[in-house]
TITORSE-588277 format. One record per atom (N, C-alpha, C): residue in one letter; x, y, z. Coordinates in Angstrom, 2 decimals. Example, Ala and Ser with C-alpha at 12.3 -4.5 7.8 and 13.67 -1.06 7.14 Angstrom:
REM TITORSE-588277
<"a", <13.19, -5.69, 7.80>>,
<"a", <12.30, -4.50, 7.80>>,
<"a", <13.20, -3.30, 7.80>>,
<"s", <12.85, -2.25, 7.08>>,
<"s", <13.67, -1.06, 7.14>>,
<"s", <12.90, 0.03, 7.87>>,
***
This chain:
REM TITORSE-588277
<"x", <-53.41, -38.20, -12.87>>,
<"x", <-52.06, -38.06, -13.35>>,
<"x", <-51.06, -38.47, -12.29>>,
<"x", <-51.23, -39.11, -11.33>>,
<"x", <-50.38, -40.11, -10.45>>,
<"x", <-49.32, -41.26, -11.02>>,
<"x", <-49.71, -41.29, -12.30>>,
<"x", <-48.13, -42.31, -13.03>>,
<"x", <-47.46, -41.51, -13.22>>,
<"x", <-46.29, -42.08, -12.81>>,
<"x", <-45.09, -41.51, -13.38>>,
<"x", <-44.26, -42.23, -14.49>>,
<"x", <-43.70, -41.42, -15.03>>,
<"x", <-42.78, -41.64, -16.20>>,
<"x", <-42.00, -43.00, -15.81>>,
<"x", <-41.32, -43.65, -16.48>>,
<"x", <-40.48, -45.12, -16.25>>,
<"x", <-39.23, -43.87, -15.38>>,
<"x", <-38.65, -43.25, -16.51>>,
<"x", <-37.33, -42.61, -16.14>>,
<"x", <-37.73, -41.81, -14.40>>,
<"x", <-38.48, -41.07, -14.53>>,
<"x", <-38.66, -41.00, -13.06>>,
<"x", <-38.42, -41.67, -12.19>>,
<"x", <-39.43, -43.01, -12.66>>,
<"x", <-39.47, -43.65, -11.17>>,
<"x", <-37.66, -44.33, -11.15>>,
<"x", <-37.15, -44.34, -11.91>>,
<"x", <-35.92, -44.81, -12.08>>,
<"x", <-35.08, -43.89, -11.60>>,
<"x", <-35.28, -42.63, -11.40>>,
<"x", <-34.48, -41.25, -10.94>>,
<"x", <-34.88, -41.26, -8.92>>,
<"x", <-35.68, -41.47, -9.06>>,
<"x", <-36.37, -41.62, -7.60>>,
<"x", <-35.77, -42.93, -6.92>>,
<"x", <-35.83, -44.01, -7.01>>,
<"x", <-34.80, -44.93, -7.00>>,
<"x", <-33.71, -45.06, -6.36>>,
<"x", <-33.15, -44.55, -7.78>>,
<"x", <-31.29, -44.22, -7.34>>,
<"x", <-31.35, -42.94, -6.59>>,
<"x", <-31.70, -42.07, -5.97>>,
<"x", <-31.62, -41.26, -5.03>>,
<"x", <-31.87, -41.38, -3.81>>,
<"x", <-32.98, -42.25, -3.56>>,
<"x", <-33.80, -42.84, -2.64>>,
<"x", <-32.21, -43.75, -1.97>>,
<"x", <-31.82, -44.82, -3.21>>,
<"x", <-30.73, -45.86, -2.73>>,
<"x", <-29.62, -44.93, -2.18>>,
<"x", <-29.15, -43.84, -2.94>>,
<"x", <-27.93, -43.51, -2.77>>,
<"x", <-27.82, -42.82, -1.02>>,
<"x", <-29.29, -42.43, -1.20>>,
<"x", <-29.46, -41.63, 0.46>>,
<"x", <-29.36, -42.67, 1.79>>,
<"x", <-29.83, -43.23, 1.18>>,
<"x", <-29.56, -44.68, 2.17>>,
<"x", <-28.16, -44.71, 2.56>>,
<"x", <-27.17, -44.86, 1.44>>,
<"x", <-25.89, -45.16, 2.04>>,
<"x", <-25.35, -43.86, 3.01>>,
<"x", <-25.66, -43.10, 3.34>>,
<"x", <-25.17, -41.74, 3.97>>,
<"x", <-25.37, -42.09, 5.54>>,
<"x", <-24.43, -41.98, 6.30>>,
<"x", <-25.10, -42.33, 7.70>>,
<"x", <-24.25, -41.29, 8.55>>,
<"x", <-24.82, -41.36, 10.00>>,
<"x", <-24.81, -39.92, 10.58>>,
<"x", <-23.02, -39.72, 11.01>>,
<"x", <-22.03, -41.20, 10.75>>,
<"x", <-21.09, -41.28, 10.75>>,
<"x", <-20.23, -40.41, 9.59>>,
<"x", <-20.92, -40.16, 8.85>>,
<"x", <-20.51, -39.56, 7.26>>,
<"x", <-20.80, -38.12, 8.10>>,
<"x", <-21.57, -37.65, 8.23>>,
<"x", <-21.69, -36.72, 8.76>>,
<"x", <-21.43, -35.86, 10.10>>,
<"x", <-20.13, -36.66, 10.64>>,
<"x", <-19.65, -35.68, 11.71>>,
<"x", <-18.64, -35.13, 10.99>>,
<"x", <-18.19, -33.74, 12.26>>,
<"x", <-16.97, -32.80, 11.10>>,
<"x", <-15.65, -33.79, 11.61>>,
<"x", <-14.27, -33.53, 10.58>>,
<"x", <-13.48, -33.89, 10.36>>,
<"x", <-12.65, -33.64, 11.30>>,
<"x", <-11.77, -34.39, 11.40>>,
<"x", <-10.37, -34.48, 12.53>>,
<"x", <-9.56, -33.20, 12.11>>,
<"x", <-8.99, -32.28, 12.75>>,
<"x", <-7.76, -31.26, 12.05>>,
<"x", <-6.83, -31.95, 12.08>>,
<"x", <-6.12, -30.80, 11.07>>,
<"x", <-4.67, -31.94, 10.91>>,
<"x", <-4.34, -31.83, 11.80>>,
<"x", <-2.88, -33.04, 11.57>>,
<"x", <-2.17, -33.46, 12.72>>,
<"x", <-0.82, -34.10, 12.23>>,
<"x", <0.37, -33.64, 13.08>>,
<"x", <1.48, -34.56, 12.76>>,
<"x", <2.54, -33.74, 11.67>>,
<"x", <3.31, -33.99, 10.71>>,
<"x", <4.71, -33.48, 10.02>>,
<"x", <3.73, -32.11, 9.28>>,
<"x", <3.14, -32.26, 8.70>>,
<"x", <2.56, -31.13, 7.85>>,
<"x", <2.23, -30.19, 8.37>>,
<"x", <1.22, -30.12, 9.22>>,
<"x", <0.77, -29.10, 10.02>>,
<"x", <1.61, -28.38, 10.70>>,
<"x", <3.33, -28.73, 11.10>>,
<"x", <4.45, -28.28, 12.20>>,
<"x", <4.83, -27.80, 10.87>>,
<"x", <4.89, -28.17, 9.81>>,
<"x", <5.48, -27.33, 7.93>>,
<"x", <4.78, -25.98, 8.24>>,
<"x", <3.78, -26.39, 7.92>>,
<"x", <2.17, -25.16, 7.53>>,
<"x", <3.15, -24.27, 8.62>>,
<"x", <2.83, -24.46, 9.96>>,
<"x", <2.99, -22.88, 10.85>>,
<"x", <4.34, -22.94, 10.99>>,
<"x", <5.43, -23.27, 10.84>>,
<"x", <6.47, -22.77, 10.16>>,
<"x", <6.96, -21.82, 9.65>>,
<"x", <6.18, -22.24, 8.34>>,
<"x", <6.48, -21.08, 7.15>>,
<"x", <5.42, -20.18, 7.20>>,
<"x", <4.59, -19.95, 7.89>>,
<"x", <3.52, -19.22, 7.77>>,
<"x", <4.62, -18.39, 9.58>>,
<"x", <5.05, -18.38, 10.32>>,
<"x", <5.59, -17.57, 10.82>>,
<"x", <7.39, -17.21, 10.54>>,
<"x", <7.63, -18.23, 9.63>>,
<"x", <8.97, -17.34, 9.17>>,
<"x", <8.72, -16.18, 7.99>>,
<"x", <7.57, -15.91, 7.41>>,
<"x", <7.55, -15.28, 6.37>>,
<"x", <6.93, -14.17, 7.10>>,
<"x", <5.99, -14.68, 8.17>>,
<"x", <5.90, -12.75, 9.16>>,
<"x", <6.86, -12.58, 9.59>>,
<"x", <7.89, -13.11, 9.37>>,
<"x", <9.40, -12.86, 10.31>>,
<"x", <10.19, -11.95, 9.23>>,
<"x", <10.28, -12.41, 8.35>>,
<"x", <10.97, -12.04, 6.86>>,
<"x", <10.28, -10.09, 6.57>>,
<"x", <8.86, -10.48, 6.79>>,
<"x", <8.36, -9.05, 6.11>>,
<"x", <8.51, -8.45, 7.08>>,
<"x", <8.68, -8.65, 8.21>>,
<"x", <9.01, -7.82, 9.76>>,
<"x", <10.16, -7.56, 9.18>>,
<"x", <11.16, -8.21, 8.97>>,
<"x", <12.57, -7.65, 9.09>>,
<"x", <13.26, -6.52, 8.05>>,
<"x", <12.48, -7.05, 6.76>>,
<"x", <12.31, -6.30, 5.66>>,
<"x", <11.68, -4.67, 5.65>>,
<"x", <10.39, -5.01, 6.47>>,
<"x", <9.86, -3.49, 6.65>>,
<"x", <10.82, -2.92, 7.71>>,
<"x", <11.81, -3.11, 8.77>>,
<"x", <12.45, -2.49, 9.88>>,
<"x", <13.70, -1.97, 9.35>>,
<"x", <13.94, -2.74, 7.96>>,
<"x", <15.15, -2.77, 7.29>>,
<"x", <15.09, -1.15, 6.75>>,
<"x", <14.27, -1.45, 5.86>>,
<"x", <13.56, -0.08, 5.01>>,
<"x", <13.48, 0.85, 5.60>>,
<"x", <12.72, 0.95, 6.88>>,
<"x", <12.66, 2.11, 8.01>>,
<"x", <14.41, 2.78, 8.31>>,
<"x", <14.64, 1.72, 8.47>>,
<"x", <16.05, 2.09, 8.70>>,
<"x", <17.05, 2.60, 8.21>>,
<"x", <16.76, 2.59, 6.90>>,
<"x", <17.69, 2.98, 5.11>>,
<"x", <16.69, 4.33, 5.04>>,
<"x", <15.89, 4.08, 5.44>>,
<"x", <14.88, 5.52, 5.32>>,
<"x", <15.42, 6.87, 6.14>>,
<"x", <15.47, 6.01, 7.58>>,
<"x", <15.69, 7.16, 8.30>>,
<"x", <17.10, 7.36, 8.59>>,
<"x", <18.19, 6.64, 7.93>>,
<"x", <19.68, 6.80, 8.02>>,
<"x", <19.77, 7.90, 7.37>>,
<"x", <19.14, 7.68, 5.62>>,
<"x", <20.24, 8.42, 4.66>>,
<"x", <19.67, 10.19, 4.77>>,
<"x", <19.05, 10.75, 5.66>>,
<"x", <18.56, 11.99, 6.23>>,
<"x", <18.06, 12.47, 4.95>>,
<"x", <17.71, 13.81, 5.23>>,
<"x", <17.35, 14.85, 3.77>>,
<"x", <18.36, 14.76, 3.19>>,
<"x", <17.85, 15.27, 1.62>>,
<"x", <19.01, 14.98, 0.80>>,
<"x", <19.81, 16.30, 0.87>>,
<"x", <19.26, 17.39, 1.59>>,
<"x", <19.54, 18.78, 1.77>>,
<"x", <21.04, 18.81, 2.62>>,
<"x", <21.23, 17.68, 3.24>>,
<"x", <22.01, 17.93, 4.26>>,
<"x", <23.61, 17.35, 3.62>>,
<"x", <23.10, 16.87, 2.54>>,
<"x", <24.64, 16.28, 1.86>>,
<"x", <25.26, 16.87, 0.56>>,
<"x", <24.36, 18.31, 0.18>>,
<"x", <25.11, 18.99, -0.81>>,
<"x", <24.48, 20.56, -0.17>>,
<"x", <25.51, 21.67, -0.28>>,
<"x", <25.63, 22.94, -0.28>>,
<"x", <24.34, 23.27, -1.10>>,
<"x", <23.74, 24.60, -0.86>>,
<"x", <22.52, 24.80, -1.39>>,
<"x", <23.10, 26.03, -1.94>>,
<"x", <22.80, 26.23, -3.46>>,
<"x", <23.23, 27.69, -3.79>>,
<"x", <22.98, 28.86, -3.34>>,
<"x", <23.94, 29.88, -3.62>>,
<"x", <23.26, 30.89, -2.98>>,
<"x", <22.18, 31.64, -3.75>>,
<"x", <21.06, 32.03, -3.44>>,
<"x", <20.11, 32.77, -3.90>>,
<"x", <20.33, 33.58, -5.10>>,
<"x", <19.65, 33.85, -5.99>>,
<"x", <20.06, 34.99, -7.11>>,
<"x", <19.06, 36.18, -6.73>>,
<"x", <19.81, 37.18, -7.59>>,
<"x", <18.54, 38.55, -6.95>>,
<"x", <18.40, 38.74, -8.36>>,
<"x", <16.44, 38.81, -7.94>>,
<"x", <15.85, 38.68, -9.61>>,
<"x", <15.74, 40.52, -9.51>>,
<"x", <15.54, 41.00, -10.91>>,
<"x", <15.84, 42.36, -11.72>>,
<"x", <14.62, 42.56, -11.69>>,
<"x", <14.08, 43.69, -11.37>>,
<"x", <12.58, 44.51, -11.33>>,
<"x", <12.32, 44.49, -12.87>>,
<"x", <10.62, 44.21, -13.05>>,
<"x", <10.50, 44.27, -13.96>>,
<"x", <9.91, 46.01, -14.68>>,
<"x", <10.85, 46.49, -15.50>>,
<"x", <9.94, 47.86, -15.57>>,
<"x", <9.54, 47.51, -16.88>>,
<"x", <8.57, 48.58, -16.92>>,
<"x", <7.57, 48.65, -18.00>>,
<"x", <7.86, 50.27, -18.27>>,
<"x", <8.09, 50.42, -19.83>>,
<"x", <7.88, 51.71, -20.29>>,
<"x", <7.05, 52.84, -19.76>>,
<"x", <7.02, 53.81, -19.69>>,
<"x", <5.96, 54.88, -19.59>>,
<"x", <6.60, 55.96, -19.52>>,
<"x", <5.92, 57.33, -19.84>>,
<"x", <6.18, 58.69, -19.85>>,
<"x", <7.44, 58.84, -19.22>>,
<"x", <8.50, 59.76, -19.89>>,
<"x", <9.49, 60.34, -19.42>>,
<"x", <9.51, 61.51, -18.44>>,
<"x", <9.90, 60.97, -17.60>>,
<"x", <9.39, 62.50, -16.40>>,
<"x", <10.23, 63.54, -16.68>>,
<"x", <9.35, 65.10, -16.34>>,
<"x", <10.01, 66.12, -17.13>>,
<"x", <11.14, 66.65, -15.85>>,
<"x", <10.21, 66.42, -14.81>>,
<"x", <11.66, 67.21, -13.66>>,
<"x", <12.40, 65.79, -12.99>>,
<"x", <13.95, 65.42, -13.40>>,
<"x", <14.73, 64.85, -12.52>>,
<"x", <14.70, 64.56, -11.48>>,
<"x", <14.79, 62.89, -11.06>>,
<"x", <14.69, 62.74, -9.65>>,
<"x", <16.05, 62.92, -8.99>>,
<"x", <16.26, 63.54, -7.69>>,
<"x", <17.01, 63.89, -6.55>>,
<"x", <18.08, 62.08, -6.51>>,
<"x", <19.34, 62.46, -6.82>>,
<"x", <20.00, 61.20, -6.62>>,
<"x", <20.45, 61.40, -5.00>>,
<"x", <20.10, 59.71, -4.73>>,
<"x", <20.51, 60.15, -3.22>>,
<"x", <21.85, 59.78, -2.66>>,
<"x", <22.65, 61.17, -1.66>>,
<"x", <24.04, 60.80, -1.41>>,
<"x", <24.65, 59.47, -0.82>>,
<"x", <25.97, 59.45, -1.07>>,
<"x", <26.35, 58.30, -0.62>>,
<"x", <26.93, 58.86, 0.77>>,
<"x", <27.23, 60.00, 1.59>>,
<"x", <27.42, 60.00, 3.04>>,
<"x", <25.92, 60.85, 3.28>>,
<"x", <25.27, 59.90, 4.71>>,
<"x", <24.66, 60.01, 5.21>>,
<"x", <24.49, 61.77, 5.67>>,
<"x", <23.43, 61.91, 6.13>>,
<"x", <22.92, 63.30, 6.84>>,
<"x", <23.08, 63.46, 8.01>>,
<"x", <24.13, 64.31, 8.83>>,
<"x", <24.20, 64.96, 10.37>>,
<"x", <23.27, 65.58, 10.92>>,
<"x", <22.31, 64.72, 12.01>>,
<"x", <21.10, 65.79, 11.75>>,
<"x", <21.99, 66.87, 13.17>>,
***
């Protein structure tokens, strides 16, 4: 079983040819850029860390100006909450009301 198909050997071929054209010149790495574009590229790639720098220092700053909000309106004064009683038995002996001038001891 050493024949091969027509289309094979026709696939083998053009791969065989195409590899041929590849030479070790094709295969070194590429030049970096160079010249008007590349002075664009880092440009804008450091005015826009410039921008979010200034933006985040901005914010910090509006942050830590406008203080607590405690400090720009009067705080009410406290209310005094009412004990809660609960029903129960009427006591039979009166409790002792206590005077309003103090005791000389």
């Amino acid at each position: 079983m050493t024949d091969r198909a027509p289309i094979e050997e026709r696939l083998r071929a053009a791969l065989d040819a195409r590899g041929r054209l590849i030479s070790a010149h094709d295969l070194s790495p590429g030049r970096p850029p160079s010249g008007r574009t590349w002075g664009t590229r880092r440009t804008r790639r450091v005015l826009s860390v410039a921008v979010a720098a200034v933006a985040a220092a901005a914010a910090v700053v509006l942050l830590l100006s406008s203080g607590p909000p405690d400090d720009r309106r009067p705080v009410p004064p406290a209310r005094r909450s009412s004990p809660t009683v609960t029903p129960g038995p009427t006591p039979a002996v009166p409790r002792p009301v206590p005077s309003a001038v103090p005791s000389v001891p």
